[in-house]
KOLMAR-784754 format. One record per atom (N, C-alpha, C): residue in three letters; x, y, z. Coordinates in steps of 0.2 Angstrom, whole numbers, plus 5000, padded with zeros to 4 digits. Layout:
BEGIN
alaXYZ/...
# end
This chain:
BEGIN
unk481752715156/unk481652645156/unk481852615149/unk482252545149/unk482352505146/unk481652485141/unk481852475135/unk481252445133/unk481152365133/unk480552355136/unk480552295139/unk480252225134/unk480252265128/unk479952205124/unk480752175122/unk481352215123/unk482052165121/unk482252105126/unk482152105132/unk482152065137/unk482251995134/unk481451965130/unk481451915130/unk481951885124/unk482251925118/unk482651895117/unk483251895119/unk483551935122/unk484151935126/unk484251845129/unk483751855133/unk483751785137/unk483651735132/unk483451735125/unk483351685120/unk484251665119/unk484351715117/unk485251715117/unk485551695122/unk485651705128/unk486051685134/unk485651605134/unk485151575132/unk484851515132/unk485451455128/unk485251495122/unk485751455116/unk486351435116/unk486751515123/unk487451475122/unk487551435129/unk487251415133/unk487251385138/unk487251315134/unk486451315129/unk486551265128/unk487151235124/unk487551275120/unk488251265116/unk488751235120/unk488551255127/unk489351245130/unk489651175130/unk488751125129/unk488851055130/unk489151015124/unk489251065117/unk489551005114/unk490251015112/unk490250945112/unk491150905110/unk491450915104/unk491950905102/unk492250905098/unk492250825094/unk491850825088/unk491550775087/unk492450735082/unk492750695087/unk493350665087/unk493350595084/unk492950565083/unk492550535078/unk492650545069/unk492450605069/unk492250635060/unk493050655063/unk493350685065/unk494050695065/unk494450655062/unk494450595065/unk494750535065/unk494650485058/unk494050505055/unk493750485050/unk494150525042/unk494250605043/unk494250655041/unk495250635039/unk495450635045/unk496150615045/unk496350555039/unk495950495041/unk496050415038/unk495950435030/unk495450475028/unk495250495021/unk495850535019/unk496150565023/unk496750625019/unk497350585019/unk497450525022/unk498250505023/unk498050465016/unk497250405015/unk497450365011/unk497650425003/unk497250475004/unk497350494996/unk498250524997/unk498350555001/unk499250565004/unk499550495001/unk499450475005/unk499850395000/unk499650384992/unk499150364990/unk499050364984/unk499450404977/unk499150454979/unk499550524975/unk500450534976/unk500650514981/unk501450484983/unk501550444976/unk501050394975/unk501150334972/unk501350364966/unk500650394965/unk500550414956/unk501250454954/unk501350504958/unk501950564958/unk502750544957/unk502850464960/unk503450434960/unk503450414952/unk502750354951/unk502850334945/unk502850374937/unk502650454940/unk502750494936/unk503450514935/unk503750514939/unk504450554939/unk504750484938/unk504550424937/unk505250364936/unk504850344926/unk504250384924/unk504350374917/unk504750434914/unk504850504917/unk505250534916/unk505950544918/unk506250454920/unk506950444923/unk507150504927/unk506850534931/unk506850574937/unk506950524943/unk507350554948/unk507550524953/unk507050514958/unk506650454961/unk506150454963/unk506250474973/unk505750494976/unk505950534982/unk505050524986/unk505350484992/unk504450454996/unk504550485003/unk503950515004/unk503950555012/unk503350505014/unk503350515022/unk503250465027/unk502750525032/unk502150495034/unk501950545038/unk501850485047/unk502450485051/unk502550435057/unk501950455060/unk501750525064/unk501450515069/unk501050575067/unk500250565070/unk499850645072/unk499550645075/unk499550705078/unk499250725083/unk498750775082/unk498050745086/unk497350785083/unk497250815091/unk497050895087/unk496750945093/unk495850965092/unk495450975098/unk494951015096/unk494851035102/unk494351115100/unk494251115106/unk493351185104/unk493051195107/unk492451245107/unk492351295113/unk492351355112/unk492351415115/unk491851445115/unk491551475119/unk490951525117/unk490851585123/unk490751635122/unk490551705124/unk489851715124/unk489851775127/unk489151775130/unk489051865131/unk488451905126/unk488451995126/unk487952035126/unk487852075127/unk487152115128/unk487752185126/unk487452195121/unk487652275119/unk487052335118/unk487052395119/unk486452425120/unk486752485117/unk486152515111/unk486152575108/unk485552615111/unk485852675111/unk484952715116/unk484852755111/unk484352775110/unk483952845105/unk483552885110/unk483752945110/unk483452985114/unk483053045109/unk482353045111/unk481853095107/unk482053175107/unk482553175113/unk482853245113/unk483353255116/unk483853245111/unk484653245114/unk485153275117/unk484853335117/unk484953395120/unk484753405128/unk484353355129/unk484053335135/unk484153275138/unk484653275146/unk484653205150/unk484153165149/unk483653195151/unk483053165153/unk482653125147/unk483053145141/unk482853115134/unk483053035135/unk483453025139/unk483752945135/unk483152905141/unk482852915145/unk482252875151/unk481552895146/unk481452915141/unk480952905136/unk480652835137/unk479752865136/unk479552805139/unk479552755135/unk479752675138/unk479652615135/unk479252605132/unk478352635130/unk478152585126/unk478152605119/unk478652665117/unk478752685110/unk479152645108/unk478952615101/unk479252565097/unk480052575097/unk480352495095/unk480952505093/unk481352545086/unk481652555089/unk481652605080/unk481652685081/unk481252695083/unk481052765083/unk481552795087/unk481452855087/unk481952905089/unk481652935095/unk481452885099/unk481152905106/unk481152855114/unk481452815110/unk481552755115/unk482052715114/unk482452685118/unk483052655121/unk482952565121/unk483352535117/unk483552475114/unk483852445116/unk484052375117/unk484652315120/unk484452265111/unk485452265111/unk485452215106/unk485752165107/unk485552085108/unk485952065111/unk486352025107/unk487052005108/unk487451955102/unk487751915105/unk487851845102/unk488451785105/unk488751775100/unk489251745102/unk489951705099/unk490051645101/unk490151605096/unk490251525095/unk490851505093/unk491451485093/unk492051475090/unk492251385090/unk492351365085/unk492551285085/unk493251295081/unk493651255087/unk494351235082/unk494551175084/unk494751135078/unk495051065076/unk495651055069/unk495951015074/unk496851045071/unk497250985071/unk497350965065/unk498050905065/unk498650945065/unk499050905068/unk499750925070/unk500050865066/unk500450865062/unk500750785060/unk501550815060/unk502050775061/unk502750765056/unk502550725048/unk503150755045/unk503150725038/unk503850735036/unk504250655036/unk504850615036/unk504950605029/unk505750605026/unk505950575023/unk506150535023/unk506050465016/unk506350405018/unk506850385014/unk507050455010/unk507850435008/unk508450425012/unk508550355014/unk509150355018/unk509250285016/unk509750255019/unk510250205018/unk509550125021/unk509450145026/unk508950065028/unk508150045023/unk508150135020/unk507550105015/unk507750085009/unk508350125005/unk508550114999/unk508650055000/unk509050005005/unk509449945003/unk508749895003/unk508249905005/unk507849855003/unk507349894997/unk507249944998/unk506949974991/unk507449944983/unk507849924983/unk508249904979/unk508449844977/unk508349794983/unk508349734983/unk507949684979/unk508049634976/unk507449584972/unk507049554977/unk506449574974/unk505849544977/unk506249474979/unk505949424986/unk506049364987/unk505449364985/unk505749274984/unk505249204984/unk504649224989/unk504849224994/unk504349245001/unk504049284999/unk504049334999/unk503649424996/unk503149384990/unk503349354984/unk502949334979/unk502249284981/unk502549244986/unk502149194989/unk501649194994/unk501749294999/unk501149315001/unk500949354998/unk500849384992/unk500549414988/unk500049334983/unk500349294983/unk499949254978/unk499349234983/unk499549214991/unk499049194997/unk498549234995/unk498549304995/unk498049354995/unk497749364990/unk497749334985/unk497149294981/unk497149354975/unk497849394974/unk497749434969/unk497949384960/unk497449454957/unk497749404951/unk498449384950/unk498449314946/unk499049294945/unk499249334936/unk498949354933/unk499149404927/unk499349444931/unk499249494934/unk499249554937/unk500049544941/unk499949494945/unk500649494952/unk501249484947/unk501149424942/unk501749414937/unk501949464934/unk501549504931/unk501549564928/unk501949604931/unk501749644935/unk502149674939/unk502749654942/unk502749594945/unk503649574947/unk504149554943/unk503849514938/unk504249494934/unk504749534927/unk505249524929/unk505849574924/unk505849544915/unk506049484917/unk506049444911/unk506249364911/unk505949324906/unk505849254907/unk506349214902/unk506649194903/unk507549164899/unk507149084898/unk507149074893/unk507148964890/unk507748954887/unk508148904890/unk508648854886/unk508448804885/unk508348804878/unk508248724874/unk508848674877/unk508748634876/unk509448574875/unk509748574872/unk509748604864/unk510348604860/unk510548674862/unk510548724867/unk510848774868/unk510548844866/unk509948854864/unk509648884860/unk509348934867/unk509548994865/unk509249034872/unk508549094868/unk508149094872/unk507849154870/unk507349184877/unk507749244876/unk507449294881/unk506949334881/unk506249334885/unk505549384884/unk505749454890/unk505749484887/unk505949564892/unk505149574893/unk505049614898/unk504449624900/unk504249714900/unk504249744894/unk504549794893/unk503849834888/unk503349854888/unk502849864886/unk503149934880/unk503649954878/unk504149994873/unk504449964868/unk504549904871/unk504749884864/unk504449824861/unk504649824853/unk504149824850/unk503749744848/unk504149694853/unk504049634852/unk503749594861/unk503449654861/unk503149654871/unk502549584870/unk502149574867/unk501849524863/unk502149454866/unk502649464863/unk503049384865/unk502949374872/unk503049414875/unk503349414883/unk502549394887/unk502149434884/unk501349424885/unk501449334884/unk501449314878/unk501149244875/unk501349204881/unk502149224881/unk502349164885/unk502249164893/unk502249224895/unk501949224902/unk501149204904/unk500749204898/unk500149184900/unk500149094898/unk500749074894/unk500749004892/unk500948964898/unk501549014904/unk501748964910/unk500948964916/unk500549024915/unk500149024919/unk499648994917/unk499448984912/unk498948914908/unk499148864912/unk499848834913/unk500248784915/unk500148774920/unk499948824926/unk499848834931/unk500548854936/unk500748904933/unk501248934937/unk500848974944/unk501448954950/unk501348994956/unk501848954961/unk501648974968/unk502448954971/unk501948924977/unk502548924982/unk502548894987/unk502948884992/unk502648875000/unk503248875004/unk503448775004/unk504448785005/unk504648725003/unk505048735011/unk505048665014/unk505548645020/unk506348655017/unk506748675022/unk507448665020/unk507948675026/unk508648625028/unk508748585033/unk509348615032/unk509448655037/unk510448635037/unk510648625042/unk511248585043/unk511448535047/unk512048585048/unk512148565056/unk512548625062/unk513148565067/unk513548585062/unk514148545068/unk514248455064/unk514648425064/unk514748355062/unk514348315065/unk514048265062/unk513648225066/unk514248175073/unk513648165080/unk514048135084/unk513948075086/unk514148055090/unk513847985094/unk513647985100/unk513547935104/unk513147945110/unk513547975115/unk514047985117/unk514347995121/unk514348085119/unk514548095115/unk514648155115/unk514048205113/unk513348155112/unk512748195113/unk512748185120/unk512948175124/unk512948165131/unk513248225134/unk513848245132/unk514348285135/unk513748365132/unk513648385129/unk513248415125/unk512348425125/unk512148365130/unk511448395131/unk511348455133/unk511848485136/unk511348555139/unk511348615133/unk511748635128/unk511948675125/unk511148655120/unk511048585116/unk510748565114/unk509948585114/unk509948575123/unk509348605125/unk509248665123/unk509648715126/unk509448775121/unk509448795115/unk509948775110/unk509748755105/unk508948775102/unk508648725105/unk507948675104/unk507448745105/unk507748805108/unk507148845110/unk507248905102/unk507948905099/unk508048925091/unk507848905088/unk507148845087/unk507048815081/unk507248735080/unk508248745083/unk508548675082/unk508248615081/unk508348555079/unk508248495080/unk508848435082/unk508648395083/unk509048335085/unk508848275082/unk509248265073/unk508948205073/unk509548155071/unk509148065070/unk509548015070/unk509747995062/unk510347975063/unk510447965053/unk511147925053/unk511047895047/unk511847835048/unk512147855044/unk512847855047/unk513747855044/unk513847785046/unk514147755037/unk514347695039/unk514247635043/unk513447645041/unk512947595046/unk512947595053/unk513147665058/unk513247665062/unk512747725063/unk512447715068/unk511947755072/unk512347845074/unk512147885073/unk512547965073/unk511848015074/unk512148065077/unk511648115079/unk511748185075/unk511148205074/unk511648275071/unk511148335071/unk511248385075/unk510948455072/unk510548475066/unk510048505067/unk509748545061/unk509348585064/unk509348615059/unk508848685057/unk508248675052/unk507648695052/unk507148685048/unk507148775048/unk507048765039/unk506848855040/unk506348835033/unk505848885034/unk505348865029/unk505348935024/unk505348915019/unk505748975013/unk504948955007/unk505348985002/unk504649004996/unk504948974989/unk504848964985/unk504848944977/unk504348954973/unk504548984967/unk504048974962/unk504048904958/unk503248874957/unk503348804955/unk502648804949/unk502748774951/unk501848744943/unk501148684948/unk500848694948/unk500148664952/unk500148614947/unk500248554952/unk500148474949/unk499148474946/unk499248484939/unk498548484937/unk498448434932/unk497848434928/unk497748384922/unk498248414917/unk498648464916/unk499248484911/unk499848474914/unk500148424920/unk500648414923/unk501048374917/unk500748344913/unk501148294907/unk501448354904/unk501148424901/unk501548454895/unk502048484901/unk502048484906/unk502548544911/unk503048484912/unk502948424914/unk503648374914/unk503848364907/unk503548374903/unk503748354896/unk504448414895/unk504048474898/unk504548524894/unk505048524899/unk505048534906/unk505348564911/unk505848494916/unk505448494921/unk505748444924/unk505048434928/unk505048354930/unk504648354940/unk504748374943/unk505548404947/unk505648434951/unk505348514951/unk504948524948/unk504848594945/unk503948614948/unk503848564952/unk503048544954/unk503248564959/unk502348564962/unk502348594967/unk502048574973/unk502048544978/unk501848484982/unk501148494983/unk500948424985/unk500148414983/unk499748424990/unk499148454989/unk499048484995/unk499248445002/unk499048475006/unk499148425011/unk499948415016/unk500448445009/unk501048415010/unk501548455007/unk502048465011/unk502648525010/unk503448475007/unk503448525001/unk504048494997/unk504848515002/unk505348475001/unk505848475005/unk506448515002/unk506748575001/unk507248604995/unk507848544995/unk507948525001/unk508548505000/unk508648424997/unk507848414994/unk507948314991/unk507748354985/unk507348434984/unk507348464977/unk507948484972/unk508648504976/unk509248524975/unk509448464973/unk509348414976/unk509848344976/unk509848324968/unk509148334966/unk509048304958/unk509348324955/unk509648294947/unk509948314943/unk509448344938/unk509648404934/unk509248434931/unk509148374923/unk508648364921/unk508548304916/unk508848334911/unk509048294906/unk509348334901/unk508848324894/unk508848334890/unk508348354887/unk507748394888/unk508148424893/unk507148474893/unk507548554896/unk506948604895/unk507148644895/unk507248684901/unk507848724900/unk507848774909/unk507448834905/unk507148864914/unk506848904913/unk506948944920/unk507149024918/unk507649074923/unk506949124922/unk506649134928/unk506449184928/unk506849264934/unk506649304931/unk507249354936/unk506449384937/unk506449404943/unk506049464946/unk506149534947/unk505849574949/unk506149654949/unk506149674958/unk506549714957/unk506549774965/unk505949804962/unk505749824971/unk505249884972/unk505549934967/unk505849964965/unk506250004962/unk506150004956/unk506149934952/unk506049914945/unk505349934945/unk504849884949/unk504249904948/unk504249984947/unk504250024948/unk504250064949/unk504450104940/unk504850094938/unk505250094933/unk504750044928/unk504550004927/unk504049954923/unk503549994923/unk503250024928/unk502350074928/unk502550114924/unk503250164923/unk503350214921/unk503350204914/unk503650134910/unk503450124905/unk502950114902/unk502350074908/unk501850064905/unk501450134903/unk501550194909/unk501450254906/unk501450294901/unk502150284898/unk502650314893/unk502050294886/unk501950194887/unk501950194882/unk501050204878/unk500550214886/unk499950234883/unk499950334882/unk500350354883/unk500350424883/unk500750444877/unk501150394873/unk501250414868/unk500950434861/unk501250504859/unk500850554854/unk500750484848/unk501150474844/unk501150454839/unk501050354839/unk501050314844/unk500650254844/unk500550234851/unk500050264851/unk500050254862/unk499750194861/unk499950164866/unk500050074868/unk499750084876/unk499050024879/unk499050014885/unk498849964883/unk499349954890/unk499449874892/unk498649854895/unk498649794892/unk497949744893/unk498049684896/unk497749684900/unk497749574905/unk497049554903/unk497149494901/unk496749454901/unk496649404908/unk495949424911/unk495949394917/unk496049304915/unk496349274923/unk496449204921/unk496349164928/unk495949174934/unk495649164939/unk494949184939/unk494849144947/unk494049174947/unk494049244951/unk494549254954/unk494649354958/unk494249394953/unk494349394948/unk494249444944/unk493649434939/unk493149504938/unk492749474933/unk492749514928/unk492249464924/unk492349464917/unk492949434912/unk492849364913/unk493549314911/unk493649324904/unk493149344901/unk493149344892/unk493549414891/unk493549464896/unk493449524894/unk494249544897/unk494749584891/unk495449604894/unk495249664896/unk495749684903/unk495549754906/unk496249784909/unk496149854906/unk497049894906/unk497049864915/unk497949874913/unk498149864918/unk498549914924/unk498649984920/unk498650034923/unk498650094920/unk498050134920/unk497550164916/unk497750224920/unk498150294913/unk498250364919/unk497650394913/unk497750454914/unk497350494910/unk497650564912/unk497850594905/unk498250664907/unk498050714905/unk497950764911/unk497550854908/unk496850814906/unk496450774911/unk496050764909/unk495450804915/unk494850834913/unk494250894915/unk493950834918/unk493750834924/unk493150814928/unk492950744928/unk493750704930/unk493650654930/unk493750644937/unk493350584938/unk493350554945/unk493850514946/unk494450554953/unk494950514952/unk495050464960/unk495450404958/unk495850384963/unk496350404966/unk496850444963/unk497450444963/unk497450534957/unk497750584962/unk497750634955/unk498450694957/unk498950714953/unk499350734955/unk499650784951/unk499750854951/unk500250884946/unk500850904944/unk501150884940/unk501950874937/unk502150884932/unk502850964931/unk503050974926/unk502450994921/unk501851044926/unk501551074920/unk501051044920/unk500950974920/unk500250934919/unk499850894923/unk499250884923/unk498950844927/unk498750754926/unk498850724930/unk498950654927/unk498350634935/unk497950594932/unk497450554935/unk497350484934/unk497350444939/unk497050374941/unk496250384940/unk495850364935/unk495350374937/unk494950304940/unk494350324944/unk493850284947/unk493550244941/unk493350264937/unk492850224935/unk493250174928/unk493150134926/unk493350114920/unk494150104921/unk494350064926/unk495150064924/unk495650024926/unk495049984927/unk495649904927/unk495949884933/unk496349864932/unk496749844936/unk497149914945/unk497049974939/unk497250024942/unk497450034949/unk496750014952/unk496850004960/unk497249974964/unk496949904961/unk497449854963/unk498249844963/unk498349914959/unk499149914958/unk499349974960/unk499050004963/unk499150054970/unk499050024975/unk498649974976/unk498949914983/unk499549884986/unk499549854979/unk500049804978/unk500849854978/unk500649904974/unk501549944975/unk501449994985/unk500850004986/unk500650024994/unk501149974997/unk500949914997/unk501049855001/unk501949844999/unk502049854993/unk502849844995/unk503349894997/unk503149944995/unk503450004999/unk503550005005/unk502749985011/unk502749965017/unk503249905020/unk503349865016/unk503949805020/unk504649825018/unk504549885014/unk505449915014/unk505649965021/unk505049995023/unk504850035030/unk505050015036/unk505549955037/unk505949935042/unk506149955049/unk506149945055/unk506450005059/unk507050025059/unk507050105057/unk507550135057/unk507750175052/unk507150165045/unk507150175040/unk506650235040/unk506150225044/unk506050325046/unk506250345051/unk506650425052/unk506750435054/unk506450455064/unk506850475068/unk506550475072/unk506450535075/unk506550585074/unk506650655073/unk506250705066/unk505650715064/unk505250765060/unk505650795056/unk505750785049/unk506150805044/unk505650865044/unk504950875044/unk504550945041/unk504050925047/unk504050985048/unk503250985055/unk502851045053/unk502151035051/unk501451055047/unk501151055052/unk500851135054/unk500351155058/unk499751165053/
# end
């Protein structure tokens, strides 16, 4: 006979996995678990690129297009049995009576065991985005448009200028030119500071402006006649149909409204020193109200005042600018990090300058944002104390994504990761 004090755990066990059977694969925490590894996958992209463009290394971005999450729970169910017989030598040894304890060497035992098994599994591709549709807009200068939703979203204006801005060209009127590179390595970076923070005092930032082109000769009545139907479709492109005098004669004529961006100056209480240096047409329409390019373009540029050329960077440069900024806080013998002084209400602590992209290298137990190893060493974005840092892994996140065009990743899995 079986000894019968093993029964009840047995059935403890067949209990437990019954109860098991019922849970799910909690796809949720999955889902969660996934979103936390792509953002840091992105990030460390970021940090790894702008490592390799301060080492003029050729930079290189992978894409992860699609994933696919598996899960699944399994479970078995056993009863294994050892017997001890008080006399081995004897059949009759292993039917030893049941109420000798377990253990001894006269009675027969059930040991029971279960198995539990959980599996959850991403399956992703991971694409190259070196090819022809990403490069040409990865290379391309930031527009107008591009600067004018980054300024909507309420980032700082130190920071967005900072960052886009290549360099800032003033001609005097007598001819006198003097160029600010935006170049934190050499050794007159200072200047390029003064004067970008003196147009943003001014109230430098952009805006969207109306602008008109006119499609076909103006006509007259008859021939808008012959022409209504074309016309009407037209109208569902955007077109317009408006009225305008040739030779004091009534005439019709096609346009197009396309609404575009410029950088301009916020009509403030320092409007006098920006007309004084630049021009009116350099303003920026008062709220409520959208400036027109083509009555902007019409004005003659005043003489006596100074032109002002600003040139912007590609995603590309940007990219090329952090690597300086890099270069120049990491170097041995006068390491330099770049500091913003905040100049809105986004930001706090107005009084106080705060780095603008802050790495830390071969650094022990730091808390990172962003952490990556190359050529040997370890370079870290840290969380606590660093400025701007974040925010300049958004803002380069964010332009990368609008060079991501369709077509520009591929549609076929350059590498597939089980």
């Amino acid at each position: 006979m079986f000894n019968s004090k093993i029964f009840p755990s047995a059935l403890v066990a067949v209990s437990f996995l019954s109860g098991c059977t019922a849970i799910d694969p909690d796809f949720k925490e999955m889902s969660s678990a996934y979103s936390i590894t792509v953002e840091k996958y992105n990030n460390d992209n970021v940090l790894l690129n702008i490592v390799r463009a301060s080492k003029s290394m050729p930079l290189g971005f992978l894409d992860i297009p699609s994933v696919v999450g598996t899960g699944s729970i399994s479970t078995s169910a056993g009863l294994g049995a050892t017997m001890y017989s008080a006399n081995p030598a004897s059949v009759t040894g292993l039917f030893s009576a049941a109420a000798q304890s377990v253990g001894t060497t006269g009675a027969s035992f059930i040991s029971p065991s279960a198995n539990l098994s959980l599996n959850r599994s991403f399956n992703f591709t991971q694409s190259s985005l070196d090819n022809a549709q990403f490069m040409r807009g990865f290379l391309t200068e930031l527009t107008p448009e591009t600067i004018h939703f980054f300024t909507k979203r309420h980032i700082p204006t130190e920071l967005l200028y900072t960052m886009v801005v290549e360099s800032i060209e003033a001609e005097k009127p007598n001819g006198e030119k003097k160029i600010y590179v935006n170049n934190p390595l050499l050794p007159n970076y200072s200047e390029f500071q003064e004067m970008l923070y003196g147009l943003i005092d001014l109230g430098l930032s952009s805006e969207t402006v109306m602008q008109k082109t006119n499609f076909g000769p103006p006509m007259e009545g008859n021939d808008l006649y012959k022409t209504i139907a074309p016309i009407i479709n037209l109208s569902k492109d955007g077109f317009l149909l408006e009225t305008i005098k040739v030779n004091n004669r009534e005439r019709y004529q096609i346009v197009k409204t396309v609404m575009m961006a410029r950088i301009c100056f916020k009509q403030s209480n320092r409007a006098a020193i920006v007309e004084s240096l630049y021009s009116d047409s350099i303003f920026c329409a008062l709220p409520g109200t959208v400036n027109s390019l083509n009555e902007i373009n019409k004005k003659k540029s005043d003489e006596g005042k100074t032109t002002l050329i600003i040139k912007v960077r590609s995603t590309r440069n940007v990219f090329d600018f952090l690597g300086q900024v890099l270069n120049a806080q990491l170097d041995d013998k006068n390491p330099y990090l770049v500091m913003l002084r905040p100049t809105g209400p986004y930001t706090q602590g107005a009084n106080v300058s705060l780095p603008m992209f802050k790495v830390v290298k071969n650094g022990r137990n730091v808390p990172a944002s962003a952490a990556i190893a190359y050529d040997g060493n370890e370079y870290i974005i840290p969380k606590i104390d660093a400025g701007y840092s974040n925010m300049v892994l958004d803002i380069v996140s964010q332009l990368l994504t609008l060079n991501k065009i369709p077509g520009s990743i591929p549609a076929s899995p350059a590498v597939l990761i089980k």
